[in-house]
C-alpha positions as CSV (number, residue, x, y, z in Angstrom):
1,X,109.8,105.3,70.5
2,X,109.1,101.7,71.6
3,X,108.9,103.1,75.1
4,X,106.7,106.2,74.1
5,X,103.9,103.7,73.0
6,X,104.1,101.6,75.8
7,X,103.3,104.0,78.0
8,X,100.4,105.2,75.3
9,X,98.9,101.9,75.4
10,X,98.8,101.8,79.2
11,X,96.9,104.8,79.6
12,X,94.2,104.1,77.0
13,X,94.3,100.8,78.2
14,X,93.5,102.6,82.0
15,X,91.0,104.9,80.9
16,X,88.9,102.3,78.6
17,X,88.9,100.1,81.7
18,X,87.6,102.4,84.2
19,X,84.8,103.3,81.9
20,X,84.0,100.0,81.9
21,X,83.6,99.7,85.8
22,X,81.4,102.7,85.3
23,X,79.5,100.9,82.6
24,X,79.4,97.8,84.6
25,X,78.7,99.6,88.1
26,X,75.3,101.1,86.1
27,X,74.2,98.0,84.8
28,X,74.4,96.2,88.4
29,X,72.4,99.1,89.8
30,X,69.9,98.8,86.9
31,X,69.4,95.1,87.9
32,X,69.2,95.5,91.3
33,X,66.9,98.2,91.3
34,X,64.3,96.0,89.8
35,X,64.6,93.2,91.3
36,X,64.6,94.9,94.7
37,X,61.0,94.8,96.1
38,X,59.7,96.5,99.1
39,X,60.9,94.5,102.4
40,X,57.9,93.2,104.5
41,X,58.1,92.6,108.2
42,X,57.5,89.2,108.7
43,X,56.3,87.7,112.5
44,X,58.3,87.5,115.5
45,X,61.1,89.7,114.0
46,X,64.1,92.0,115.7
47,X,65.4,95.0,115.0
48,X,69.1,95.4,114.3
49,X,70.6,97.6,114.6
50,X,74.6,97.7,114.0
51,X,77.2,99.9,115.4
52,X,80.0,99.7,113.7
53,X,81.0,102.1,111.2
54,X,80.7,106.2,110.2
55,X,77.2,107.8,111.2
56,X,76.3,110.9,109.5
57,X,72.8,112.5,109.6
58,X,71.6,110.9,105.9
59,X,73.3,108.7,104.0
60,X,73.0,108.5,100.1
61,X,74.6,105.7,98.1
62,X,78.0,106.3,96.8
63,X,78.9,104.3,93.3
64,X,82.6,104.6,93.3
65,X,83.1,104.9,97.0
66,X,84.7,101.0,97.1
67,X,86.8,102.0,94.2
68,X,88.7,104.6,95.9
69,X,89.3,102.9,99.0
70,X,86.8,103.7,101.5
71,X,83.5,101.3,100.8
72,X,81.9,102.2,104.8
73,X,82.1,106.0,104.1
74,X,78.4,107.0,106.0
75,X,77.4,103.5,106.2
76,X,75.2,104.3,109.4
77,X,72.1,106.5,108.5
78,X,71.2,108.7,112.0
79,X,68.0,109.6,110.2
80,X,67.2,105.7,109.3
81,X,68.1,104.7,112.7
82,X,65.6,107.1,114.1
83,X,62.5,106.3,112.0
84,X,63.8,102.0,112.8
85,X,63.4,102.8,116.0
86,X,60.1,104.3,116.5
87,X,58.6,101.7,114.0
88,X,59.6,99.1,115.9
89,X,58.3,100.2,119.0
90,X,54.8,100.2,117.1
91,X,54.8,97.9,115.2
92,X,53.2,94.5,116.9
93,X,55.4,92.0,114.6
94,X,59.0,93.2,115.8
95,X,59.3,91.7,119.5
96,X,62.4,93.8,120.4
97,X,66.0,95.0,119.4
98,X,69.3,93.5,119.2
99,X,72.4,95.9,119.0
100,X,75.5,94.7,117.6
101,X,78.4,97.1,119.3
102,X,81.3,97.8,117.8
103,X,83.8,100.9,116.6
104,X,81.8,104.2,115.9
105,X,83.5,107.1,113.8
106,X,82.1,110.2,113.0
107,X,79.4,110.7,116.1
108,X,79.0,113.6,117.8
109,X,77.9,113.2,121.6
110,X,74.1,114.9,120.6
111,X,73.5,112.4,117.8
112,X,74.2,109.7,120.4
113,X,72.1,111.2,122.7
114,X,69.4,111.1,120.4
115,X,69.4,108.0,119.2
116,X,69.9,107.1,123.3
117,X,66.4,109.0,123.8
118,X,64.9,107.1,121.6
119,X,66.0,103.7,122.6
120,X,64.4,105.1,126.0
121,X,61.5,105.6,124.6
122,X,61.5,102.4,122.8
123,X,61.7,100.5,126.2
124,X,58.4,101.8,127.0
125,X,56.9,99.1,124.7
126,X,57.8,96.7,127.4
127,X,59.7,95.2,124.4
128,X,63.8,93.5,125.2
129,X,66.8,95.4,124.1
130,X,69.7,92.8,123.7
131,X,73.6,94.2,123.3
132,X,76.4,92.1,121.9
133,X,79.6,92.9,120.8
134,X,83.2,91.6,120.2
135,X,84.5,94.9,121.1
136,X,82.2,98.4,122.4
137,X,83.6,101.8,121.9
138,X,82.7,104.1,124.5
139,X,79.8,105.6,122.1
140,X,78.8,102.0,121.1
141,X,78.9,101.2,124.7
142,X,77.0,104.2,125.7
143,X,73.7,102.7,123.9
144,X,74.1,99.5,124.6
145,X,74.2,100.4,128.4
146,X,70.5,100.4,127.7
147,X,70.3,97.1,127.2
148,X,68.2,94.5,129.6
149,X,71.3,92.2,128.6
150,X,74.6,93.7,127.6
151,X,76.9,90.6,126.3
152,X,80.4,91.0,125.4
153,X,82.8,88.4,124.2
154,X,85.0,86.6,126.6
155,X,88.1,88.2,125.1
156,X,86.4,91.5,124.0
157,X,87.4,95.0,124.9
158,X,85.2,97.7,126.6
159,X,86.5,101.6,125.5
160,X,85.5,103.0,129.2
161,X,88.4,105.9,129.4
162,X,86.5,109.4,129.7
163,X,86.4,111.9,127.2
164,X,89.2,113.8,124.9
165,X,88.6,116.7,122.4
166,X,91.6,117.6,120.3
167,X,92.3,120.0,117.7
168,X,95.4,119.5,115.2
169,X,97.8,122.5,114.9
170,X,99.8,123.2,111.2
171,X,101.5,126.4,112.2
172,X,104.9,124.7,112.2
173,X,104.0,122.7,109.3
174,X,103.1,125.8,107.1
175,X,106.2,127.7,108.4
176,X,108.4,125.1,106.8
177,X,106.8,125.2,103.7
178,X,106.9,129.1,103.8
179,X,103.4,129.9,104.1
180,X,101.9,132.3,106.6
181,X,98.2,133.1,107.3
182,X,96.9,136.6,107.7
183,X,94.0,136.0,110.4
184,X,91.1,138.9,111.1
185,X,88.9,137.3,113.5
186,X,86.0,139.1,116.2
187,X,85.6,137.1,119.4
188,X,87.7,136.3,122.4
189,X,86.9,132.3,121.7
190,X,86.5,132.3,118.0
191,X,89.7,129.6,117.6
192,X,88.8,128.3,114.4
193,X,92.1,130.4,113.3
194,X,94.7,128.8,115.7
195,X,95.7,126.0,113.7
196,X,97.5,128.2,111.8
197,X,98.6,130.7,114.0
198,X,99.6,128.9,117.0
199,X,101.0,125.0,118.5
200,X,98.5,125.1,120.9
201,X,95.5,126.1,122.4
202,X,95.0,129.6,123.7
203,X,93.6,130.2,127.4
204,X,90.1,130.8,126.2
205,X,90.1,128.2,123.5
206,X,91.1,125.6,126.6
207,X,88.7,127.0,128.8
208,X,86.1,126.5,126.6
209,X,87.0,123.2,125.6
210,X,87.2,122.4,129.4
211,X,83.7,123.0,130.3
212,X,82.5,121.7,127.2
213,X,84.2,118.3,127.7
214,X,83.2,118.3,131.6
215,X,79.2,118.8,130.6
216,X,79.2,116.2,128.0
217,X,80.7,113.5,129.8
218,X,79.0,114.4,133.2
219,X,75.7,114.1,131.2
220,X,76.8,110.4,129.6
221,X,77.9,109.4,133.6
222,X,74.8,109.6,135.1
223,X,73.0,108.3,132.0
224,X,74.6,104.9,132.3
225,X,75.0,105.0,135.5
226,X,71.0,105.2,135.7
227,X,71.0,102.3,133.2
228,X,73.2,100.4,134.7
229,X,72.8,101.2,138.3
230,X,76.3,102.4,139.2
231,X,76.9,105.0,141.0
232,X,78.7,108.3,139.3
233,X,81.5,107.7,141.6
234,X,82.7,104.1,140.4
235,X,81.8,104.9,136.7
236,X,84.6,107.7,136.9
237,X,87.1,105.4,138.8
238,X,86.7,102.8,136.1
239,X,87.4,105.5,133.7
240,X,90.9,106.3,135.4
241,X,91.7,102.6,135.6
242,X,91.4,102.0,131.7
243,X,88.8,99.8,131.3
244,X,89.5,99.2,127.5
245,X,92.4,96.5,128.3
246,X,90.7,94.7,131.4
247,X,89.7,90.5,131.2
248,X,86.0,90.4,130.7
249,X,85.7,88.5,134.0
250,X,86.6,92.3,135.1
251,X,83.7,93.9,133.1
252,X,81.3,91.1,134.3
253,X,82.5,92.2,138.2
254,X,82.0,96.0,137.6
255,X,78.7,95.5,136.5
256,X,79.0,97.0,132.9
257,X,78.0,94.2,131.3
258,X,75.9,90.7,132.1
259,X,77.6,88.3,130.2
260,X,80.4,86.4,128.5
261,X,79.7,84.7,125.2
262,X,81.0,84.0,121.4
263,X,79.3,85.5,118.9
264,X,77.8,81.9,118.3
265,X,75.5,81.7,121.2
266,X,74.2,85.3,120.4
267,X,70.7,83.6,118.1
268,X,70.3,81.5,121.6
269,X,70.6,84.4,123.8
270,X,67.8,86.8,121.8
271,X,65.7,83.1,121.5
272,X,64.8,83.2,125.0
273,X,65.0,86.1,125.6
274,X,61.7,86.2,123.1
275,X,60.5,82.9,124.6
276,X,60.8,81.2,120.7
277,X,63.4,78.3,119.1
278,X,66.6,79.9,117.9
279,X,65.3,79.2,114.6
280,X,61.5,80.6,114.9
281,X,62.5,84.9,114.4
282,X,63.1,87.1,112.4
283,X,66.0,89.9,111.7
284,X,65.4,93.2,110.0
285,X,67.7,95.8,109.1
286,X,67.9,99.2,110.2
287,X,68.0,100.8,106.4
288,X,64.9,98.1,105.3
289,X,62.9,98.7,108.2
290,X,63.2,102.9,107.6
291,X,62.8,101.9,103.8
292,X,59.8,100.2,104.3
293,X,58.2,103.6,106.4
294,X,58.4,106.0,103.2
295,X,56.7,109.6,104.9
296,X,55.1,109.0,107.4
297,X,50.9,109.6,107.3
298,X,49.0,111.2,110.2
299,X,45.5,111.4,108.6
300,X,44.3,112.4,105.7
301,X,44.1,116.2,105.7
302,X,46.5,117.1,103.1
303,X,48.2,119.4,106.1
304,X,52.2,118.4,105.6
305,X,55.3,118.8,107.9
306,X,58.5,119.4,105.9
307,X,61.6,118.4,107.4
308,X,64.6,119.4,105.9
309,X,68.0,118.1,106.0
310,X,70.7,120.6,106.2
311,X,74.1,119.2,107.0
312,X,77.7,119.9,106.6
313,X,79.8,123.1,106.4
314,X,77.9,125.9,104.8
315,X,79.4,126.9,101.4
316,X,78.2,129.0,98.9
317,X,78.6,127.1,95.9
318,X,78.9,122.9,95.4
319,X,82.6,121.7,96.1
320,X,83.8,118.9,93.4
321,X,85.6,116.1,95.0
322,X,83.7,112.7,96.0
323,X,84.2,112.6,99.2
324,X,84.4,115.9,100.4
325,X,81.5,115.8,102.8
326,X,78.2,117.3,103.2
327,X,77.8,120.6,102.6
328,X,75.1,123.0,102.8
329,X,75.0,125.2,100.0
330,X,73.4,128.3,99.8
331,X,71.7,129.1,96.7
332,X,70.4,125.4,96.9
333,X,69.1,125.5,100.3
334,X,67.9,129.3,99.9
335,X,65.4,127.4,96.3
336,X,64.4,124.7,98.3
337,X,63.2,126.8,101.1
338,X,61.2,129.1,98.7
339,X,59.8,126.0,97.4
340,X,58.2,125.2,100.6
341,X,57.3,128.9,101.3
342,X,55.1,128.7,98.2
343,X,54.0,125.3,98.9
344,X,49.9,126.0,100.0
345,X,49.9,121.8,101.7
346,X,53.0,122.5,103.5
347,X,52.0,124.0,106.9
348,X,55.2,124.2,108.8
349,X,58.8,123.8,108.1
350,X,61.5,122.0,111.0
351,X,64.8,122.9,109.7
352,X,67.1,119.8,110.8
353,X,70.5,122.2,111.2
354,X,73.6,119.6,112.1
355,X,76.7,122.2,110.6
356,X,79.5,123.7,112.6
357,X,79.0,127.1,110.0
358,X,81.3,127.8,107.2
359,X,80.8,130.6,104.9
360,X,79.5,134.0,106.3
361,X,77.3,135.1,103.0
362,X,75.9,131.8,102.4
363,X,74.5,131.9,105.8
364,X,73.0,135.3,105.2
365,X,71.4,134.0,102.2
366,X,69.7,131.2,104.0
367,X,68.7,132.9,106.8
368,X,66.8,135.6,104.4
369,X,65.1,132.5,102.9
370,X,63.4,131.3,106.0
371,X,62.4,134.7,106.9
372,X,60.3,134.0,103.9
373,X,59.1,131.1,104.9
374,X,58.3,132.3,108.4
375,X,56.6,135.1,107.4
376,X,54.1,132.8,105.8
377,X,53.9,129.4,108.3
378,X,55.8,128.5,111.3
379,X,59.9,127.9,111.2
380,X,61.2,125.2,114.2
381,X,64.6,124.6,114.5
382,X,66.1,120.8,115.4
383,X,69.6,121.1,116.4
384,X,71.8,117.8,115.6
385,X,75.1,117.2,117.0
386,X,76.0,120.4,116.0
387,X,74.8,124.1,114.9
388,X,77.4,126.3,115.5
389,X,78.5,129.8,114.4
390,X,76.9,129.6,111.0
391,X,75.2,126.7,111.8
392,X,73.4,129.1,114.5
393,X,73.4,131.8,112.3
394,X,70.7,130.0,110.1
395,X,68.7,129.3,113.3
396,X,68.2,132.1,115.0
397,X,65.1,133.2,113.2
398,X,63.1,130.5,113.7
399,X,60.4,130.9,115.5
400,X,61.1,128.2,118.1
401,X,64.6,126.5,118.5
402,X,64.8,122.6,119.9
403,X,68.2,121.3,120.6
404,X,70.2,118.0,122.5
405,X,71.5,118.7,125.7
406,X,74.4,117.3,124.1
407,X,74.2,119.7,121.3
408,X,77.6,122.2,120.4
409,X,75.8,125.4,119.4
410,X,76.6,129.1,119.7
411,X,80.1,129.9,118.9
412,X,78.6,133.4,117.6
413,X,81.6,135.1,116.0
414,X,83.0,134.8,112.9
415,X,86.6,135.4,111.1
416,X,88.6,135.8,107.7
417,X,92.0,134.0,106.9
418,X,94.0,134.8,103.6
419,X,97.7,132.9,103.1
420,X,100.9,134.7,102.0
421,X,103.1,132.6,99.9
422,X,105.9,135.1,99.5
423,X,108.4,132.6,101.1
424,X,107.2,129.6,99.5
425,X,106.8,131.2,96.0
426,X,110.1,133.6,96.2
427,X,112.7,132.1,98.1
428,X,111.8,128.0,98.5
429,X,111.2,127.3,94.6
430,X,112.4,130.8,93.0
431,X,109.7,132.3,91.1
432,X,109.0,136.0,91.3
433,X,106.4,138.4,89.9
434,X,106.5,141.6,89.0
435,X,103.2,143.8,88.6
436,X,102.2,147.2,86.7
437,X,98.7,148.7,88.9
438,X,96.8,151.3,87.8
439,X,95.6,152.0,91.5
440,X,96.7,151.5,95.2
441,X,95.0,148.1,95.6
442,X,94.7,146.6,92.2
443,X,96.7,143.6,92.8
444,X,94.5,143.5,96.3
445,X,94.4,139.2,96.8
446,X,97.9,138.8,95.4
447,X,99.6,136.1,97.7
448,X,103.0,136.8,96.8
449,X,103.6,139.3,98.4
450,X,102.9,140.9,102.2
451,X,99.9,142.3,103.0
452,X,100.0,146.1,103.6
453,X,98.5,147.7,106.9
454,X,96.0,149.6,104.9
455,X,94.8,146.3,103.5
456,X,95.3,144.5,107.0
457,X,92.6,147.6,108.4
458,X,90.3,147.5,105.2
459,X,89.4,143.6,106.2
460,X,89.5,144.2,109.6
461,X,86.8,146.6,109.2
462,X,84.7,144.1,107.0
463,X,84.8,141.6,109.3
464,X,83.8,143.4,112.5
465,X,80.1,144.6,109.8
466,X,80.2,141.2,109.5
467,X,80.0,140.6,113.6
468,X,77.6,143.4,113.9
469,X,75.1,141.5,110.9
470,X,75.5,138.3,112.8
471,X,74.5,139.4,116.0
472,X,72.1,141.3,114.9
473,X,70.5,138.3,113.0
474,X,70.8,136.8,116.5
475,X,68.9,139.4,118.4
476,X,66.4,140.3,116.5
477,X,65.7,136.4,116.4
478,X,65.7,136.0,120.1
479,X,64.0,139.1,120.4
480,X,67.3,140.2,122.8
481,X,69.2,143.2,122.4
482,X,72.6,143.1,120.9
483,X,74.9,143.7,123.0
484,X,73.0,141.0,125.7
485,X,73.6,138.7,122.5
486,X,77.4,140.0,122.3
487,X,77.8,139.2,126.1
488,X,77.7,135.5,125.8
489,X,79.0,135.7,121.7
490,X,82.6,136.4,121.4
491,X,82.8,133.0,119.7
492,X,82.2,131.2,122.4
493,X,80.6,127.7,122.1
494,X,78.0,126.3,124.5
495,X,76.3,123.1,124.9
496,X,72.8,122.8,124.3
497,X,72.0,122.3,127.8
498,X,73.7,125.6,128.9
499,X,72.6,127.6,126.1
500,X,68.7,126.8,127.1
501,X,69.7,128.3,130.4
502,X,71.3,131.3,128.4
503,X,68.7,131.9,125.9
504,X,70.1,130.4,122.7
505,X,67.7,127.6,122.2
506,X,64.3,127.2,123.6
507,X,63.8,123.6,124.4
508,X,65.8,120.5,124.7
509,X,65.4,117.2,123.0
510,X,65.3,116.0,119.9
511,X,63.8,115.8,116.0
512,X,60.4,114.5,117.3
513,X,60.2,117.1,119.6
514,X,60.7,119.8,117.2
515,X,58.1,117.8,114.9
516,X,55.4,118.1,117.6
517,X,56.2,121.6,118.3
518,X,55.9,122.8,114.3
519,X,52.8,120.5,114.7
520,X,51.0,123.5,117.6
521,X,52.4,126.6,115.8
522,X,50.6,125.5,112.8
523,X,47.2,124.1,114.8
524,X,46.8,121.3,112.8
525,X,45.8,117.7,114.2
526,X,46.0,115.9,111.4
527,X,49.8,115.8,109.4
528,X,52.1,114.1,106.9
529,X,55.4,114.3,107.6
530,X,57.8,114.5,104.2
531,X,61.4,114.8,104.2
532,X,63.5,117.1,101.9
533,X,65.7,117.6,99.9
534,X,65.4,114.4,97.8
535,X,67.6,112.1,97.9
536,X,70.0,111.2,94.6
537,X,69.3,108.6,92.6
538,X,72.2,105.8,92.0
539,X,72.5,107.0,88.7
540,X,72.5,111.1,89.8
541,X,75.4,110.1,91.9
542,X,77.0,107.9,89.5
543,X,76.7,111.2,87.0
544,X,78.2,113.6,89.8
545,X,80.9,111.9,90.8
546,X,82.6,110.5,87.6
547,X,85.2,113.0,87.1
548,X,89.0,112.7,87.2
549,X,88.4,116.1,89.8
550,X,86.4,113.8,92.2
551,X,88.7,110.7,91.9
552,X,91.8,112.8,92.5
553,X,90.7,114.9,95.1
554,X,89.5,111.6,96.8
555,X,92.3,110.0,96.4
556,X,94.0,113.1,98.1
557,X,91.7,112.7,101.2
558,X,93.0,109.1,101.9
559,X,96.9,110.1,101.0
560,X,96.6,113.3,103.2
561,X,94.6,111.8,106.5
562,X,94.0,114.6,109.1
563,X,95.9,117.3,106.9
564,X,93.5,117.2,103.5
565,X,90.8,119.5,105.5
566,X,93.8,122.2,106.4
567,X,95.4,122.5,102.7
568,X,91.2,122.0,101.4
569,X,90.7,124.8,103.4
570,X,94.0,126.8,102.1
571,X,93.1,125.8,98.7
572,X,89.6,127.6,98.8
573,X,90.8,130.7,100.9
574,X,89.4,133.7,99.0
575,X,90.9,137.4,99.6
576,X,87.8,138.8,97.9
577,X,85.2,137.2,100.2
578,X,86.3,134.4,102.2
579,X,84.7,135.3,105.2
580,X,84.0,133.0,107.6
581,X,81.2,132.0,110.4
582,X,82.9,128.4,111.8
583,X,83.1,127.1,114.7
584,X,86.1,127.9,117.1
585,X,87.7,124.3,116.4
586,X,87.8,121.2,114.8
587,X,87.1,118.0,117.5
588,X,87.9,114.6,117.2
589,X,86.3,113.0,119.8
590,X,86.8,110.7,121.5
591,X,84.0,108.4,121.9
């Protein structure tokens, strides 16, 4: 009995403690929100912008994310680094740009590229770029090759090793815990479903993959090899001799950086490099420089350019957990964008589209919303790192479709996957069912059991209508037929670069472009440019995510590693309508 109330006493003891770093958590951001005034730009000031970290498209504050273990989750804002960038090359007070290298997670090769362009287009200020870091990942690296100096610390490293796209396999894994997937799939490269069918990739998936990996890095080559002035040739040859664990002397003597120094000497280095005492400037944030922007006013017509976010994999209805990524939700997305149909000021819409797909229906839904939109003002597409399979699937109606060279996109195809547990559930820990139907497929969805062939050829069949929707969608978009759009579909993804060349997109570059674009479709001069959705507030996303739901399923994430998104996926698998437009794999790249 003793023992009994000890262990009582612990857990209200737990519980009235953790409501009181919920209490206290609320009262911080109640202080800090008043008390935090807008941030001016003061004379002789510098960008910083910092390279270390996860980058995602938009980045919301988390309340609890230090409490569970991962305090940096989306600490780098692509969408705050963009709007930094371009105010600093206006405005007259910021004399130029200091980027701090460092270890990049998360970035896909197009939002690099982007935020690359940029930075080009920063330079033409005639304003310095200064790069410093202890240690440059090859994506870090990759920007910073931009530099007019590009520092790195005596004893630094310098990730210069080529590119690596890899896809995790849990066929084996599943087998030993006696669960087997049923996989109905249209397209000869839709591999989204070999993970848990095979141990590695198919022919077409490594095909693919090949030429996917070959245009990407060919493109970041010659980039810094024009910022850098090294030729193509030595770039690769570094590659194969592993720069990451060279001397620095050796990085000074390829050329791929300028100089050696501590972290110490940095303040001197960007001092005269603005002509000032290392005490006379300024530094300025990346996330209060974009603060400090709000939307962004072209006049004062009352005409308004909507840019909204969509991100993630496309669900149709909000996943609990706290850190289970962006999603796109359909319903949502599909009320926001009647919002903006209705909306008289709003004159055009860029959808910002950076999702590798997800769920087939939910992408139907939002495409039928921005018909509605379209059919009243102009629809532009901006392509992020990625808008893939579903991800395209929202796109193609738009009536013009801007995307990164570096962009994964296409992958037109989609698939259905549905686990049997009969092993796991009969024979590894014993249980067994027994079931009274009144018809042949009453118990249609039960997983302990085998699937029969007629219920094998009744998805089958839904899957292919779901093939002939998509590419339909497509076609009638592109104003194509649909077999031209079945010709280069099959599931196959494409870079941005070669799907301009194939018809899939219509221009390449990036948000701005898209911007000016919705800008002549709608014949206005004037604009304001707004973003949507709204962001949370602290204490929205303090609401949301206090719930034993999110903290376990967090908490699952960082037990579980690499494996959480394949039994995440499992857990959500629907034999009544999981049907899915995704892209053919999951990359980790390498950059």
């Amino acid at each position: 009995m003793k023992q009994f109330f000890k262990y009582v006493f612990a857990t209200v003891t737990g519980i009235i403690i953790f409501h009181l770093i919920v209490l206290l958590i609320f009262v911080i951001s109640i202080m800090s929100m008043g008390s935090k005034g807008a941030v001016k730009v003061q004379d002789n000031s510098v960008l910083e912008i910092n390279l270390t970290g996860n980058i995602s498209e938009r980045t919301e504050e988390n309340p609890l994310a230090s409490f569970i273990g991962n305090p940096n989750a989306g600490n780098i804002s692509l969408e705050n680094v963009l709007k930094a960038i371009k105010r600093a090359k206006e405005e007259e007070k910021i004399k130029g740009i200091y980027i701090q290298g460092g270890i990049m997670t998360g970035a896909s090769p197009a939002m690099l590229e982007e935020i690359h362009d940029a930075l080009v287009d920063f330079k033409t200020s005639k304003k310095f770029i200064m790069a410093y870091a202890d240690n440059y990942s090859q994506g870090s690296y990759y920007l910073a090759s931009l530099a007019d100096s590009v520092v790195i610390n005596p004893i630094g490293m310098l990730d210069w090793q080529g590119m690596s796209l890899q896809t995790a396999y849990y066929k084996e894994l599943l087998d030993k815990v006696g669960v087997k997937v049923e996989i109905f799939k249209v397209g000869t490269y839709k591999s989204a479903v070999e993970p848990y069918m095979l141990t590695e990739m198919s022919d077409a998936n490594r095909e693919q993959l090949t030429v996917l990996s070959d245009e990407i890095w060919s493109r970041m080559k010659a980039e810094v090899s024009k910022s850098r002035k090294i030729p193509v040739d030595k770039l690769n040859a570094l590659a194969d001799s592993m720069m990451t664990f060279s001397e620095g002397t050796t990085y000074l003597k390829s050329k791929l950086v300028d100089k050696l120094a501590y972290s110490d000497e940095v303040p001197q280095i960007i001092a005269n490099m603005m002509g000032v005492d290392k005490d006379d400037y300024n530094k300025i944030s990346v996330d209060d420089l974009a603060a400090s922007i709000g939307d962004e006013p072209k006049g004062l017509s009352g005409n308004t350019i909507a840019v909204y976010y969509a991100y993630g994999s496309i669900v149709d209805e909000i996943s609990s957990g706290l850190m289970g990524g962006a999603e796109i939700v359909g319903q949502k997305v599909s009320k926001d964008l009647q919002k903006l149909a209705d909306d008289d000021d709003v004159k055009a819409v860029v959808l910002r589209v950076n999702s590798g797909g997800g769920s087939a229906y939910a992408s139907e839904q939002i495409w039928h919303a921005l018909e509605l939109v379209k059919a009243k003002k102009p629809v532009v597409v901006s392509m992020g790192g990625y808008a893939a399979s579903g991800g395209y699937y929202i796109s193609s109606g738009a009536n013009w479709i801007v995307a990164e060279p570096m962009t994964l996109t296409g992958s037109i195809g989609i698939f259905g996957m549905f686990p049997i547990a009969k092993e796991l559930i009969n024979d590894k820990i014993g249980v067994h069912y027994s079931t009274v139907k009144t018809n042949e497929l009453s118990d249609f969805g039960d997983f302990s059991r085998e699937m029969t062939e007629s219920e094998k050829n009744l998805l089958q069949r839904y899957v292919n209508r779901g093939y002939e929707l998509f590419t339909k969608r497509c076609a009638d978009g592109r104003k194509v037929s649909q077999d031209s759009i079945k010709a280069i579909g099959e599931g196959r993804v494409w870079t941005g670069e070669h799907a301009k060349k194939i018809g899939l997109v219509d221009e390449l570059g990036g948000l701005s472009k898209a911007i000016e674009k919705a800008k002549q479709l709608a014949k206005i001069d004037d604009y304001t440019l707004m973003s949507y959705p709204a962001k949370k507030s602290f204490l929205d996303g303090l609401l949301e995510n206090v719930s034993a739901e999110s903290y376990a399923s967090a908490k699952m994430e960082d037990l579980l590693g690499e494996y959480y998104g394949m039994f995440n996926t499992l857990r959500h698998l629907n034999p009544k309508g999981n049907v899915q437009a995704e892209m053919p794999f999951k990359i980790t790249f390498n950059l």
